[in-house]
ZAVOLO-859502 format. One record per residue (C-alpha): residue number from 0; x, y, z; residue in three letters. Coordinates in Angstrom, 1 decimal. Example, Ala and Ser with C-alpha at 12.3 -4.5 7.8 and 13.67 -1.06 7.14 Angstrom:
node resi = 0; east = 12.3; north = -4.5; up = 7.8; resn = ALA .
node resi = 1; east = 13.7; north = -1.1; up = 7.1; resn = SER .
//
This chain:
node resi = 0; east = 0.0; north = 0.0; up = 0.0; resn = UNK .
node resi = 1; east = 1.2; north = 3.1; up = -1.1; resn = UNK .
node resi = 2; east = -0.4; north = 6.5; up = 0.4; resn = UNK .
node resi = 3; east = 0.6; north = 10.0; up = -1.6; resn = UNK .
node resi = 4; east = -0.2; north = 13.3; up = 1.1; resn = UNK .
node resi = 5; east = 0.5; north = 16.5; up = -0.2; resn = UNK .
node resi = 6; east = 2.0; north = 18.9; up = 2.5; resn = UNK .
node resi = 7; east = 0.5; north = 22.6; up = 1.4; resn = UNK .
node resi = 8; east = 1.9; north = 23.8; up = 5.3; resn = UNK .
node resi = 9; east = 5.0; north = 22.0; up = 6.0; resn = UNK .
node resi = 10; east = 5.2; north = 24.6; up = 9.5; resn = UNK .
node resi = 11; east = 2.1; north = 23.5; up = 10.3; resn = UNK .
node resi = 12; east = 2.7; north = 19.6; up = 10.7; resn = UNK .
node resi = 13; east = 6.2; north = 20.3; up = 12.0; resn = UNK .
node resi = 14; east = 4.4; north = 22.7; up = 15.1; resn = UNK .
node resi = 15; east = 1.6; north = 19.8; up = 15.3; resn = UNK .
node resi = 16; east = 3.9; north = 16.9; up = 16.1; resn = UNK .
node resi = 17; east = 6.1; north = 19.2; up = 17.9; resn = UNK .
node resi = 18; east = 3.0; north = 19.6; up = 20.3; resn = UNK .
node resi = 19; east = 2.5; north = 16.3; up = 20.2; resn = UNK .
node resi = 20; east = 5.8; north = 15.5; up = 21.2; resn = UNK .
node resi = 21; east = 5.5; north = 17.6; up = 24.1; resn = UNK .
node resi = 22; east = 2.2; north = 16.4; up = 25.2; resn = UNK .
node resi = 23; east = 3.5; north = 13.3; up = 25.2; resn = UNK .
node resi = 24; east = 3.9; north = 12.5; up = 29.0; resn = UNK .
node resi = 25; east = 5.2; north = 9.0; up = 29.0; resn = UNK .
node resi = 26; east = 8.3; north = 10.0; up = 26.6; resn = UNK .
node resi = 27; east = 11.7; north = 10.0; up = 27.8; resn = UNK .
node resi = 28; east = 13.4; north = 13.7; up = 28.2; resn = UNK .
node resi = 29; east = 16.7; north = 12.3; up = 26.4; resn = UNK .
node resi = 30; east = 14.6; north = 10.4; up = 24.0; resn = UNK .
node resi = 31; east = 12.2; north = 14.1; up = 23.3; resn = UNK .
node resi = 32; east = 15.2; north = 16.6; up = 22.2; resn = UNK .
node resi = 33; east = 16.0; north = 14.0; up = 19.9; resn = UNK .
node resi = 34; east = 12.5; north = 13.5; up = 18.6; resn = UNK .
node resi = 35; east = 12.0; north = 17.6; up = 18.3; resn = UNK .
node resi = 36; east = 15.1; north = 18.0; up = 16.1; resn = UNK .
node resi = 37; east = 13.8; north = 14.8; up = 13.5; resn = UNK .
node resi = 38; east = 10.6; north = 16.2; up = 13.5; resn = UNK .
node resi = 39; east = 12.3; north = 19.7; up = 12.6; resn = UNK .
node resi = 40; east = 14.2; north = 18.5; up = 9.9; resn = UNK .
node resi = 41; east = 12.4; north = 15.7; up = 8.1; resn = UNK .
node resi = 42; east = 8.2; north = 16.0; up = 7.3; resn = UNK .
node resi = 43; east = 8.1; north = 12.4; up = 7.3; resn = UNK .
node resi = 44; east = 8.9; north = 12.2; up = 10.9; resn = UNK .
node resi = 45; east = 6.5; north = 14.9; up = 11.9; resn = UNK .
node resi = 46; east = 3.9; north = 12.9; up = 9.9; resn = UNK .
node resi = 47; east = 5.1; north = 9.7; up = 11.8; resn = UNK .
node resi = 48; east = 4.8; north = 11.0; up = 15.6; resn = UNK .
node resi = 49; east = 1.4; north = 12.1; up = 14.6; resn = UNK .
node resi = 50; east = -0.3; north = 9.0; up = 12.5; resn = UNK .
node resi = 51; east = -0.8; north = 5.5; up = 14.5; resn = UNK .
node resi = 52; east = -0.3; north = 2.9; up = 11.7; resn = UNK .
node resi = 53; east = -2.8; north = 0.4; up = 13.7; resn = UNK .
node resi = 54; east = -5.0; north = 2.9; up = 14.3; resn = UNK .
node resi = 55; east = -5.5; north = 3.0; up = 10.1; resn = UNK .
node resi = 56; east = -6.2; north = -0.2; up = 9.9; resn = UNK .
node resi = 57; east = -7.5; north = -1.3; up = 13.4; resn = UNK .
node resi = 58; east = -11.2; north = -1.3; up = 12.0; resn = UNK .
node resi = 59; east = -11.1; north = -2.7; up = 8.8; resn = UNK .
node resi = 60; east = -12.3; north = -6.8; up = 8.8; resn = UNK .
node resi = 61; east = -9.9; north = -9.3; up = 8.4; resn = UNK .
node resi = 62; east = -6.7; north = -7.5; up = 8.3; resn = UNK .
node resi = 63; east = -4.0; north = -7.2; up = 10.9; resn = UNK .
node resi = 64; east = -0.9; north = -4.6; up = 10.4; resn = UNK .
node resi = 65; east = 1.8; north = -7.1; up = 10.9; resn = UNK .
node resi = 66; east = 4.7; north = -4.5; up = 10.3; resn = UNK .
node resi = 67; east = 4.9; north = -0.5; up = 9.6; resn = UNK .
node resi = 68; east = 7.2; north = 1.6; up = 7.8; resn = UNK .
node resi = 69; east = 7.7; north = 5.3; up = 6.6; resn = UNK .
node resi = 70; east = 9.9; north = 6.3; up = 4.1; resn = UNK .
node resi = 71; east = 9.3; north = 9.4; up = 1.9; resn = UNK .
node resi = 72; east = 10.4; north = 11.2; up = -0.8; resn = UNK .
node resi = 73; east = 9.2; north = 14.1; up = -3.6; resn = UNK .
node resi = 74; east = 7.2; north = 13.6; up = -6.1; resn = UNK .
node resi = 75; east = 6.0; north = 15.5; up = -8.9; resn = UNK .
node resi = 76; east = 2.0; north = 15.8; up = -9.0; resn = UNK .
node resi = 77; east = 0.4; north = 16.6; up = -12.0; resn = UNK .
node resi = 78; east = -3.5; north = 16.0; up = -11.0; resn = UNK .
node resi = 79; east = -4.3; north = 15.5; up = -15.1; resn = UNK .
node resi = 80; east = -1.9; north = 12.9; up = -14.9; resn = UNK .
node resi = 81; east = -2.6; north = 9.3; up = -13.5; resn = UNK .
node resi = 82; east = 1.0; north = 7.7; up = -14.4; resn = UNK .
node resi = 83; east = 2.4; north = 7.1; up = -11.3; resn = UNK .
node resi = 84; east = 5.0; north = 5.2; up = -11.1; resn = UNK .
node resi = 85; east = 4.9; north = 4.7; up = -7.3; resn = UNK .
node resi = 86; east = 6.1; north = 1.3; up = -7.7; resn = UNK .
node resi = 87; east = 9.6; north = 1.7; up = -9.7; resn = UNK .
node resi = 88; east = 11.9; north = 0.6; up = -6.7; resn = UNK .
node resi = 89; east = 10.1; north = -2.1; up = -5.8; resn = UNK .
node resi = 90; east = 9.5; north = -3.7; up = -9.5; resn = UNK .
node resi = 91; east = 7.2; north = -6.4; up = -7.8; resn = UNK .
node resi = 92; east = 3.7; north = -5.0; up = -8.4; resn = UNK .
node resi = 93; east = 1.9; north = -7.0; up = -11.9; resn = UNK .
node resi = 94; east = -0.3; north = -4.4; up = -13.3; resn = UNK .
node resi = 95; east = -1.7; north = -6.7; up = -15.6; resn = UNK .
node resi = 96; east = -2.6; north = -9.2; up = -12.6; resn = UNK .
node resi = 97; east = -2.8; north = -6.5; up = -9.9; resn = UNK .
node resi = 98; east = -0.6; north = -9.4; up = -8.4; resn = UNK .
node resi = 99; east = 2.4; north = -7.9; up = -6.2; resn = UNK .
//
């Protein structure tokens, strides 16, 4: 599964999961500098201290979120355009099957 976000206010996700962060009463002080400079620098870690991967699939029947990863990286979008190619690294998705 692939999932494309567009990020028109990049200061406001960073100041959301900064807030976050620091709401966060269970998290380590050593471990939360660390978190507030990733968060900072990267969107994709804002984006991850704010979205629960179980919690996206927690309701759906019959499936279970056996592992989770972010990785990110820019992409053109040209909304006429539906030629993607999300999959080019990966090289294991069939589109003539829809088989990965």
């Amino acid at each position: 599964m692939d999932l494309v976000l567009e990020v028109p206010d990049p200061d406001a996700l960073t100041g959301a999961a900064l807030t976050h962060i620091e709401a966060d009463e269970f998290m380590p002080e050593e471990e939360r500098g660390h978190a507030e400079s990733a968060v900072r620098e990267d969107e994709s870690e804002a984006l991850a201290y704010l979205v629960d991967p179980t919690d996206l699939v927690a309701e759906i029947p019959g499936v279970e979120l056996a592992q989770a990863s972010w990785s990110s990286e820019p992409v053109e979008y040209d909304p006429e355009s539906m030629e993607w190619d999300l999959d080019e690294e990966d090289g294991d998705f069939d589109e003539e099957t829809g088989n990965a």
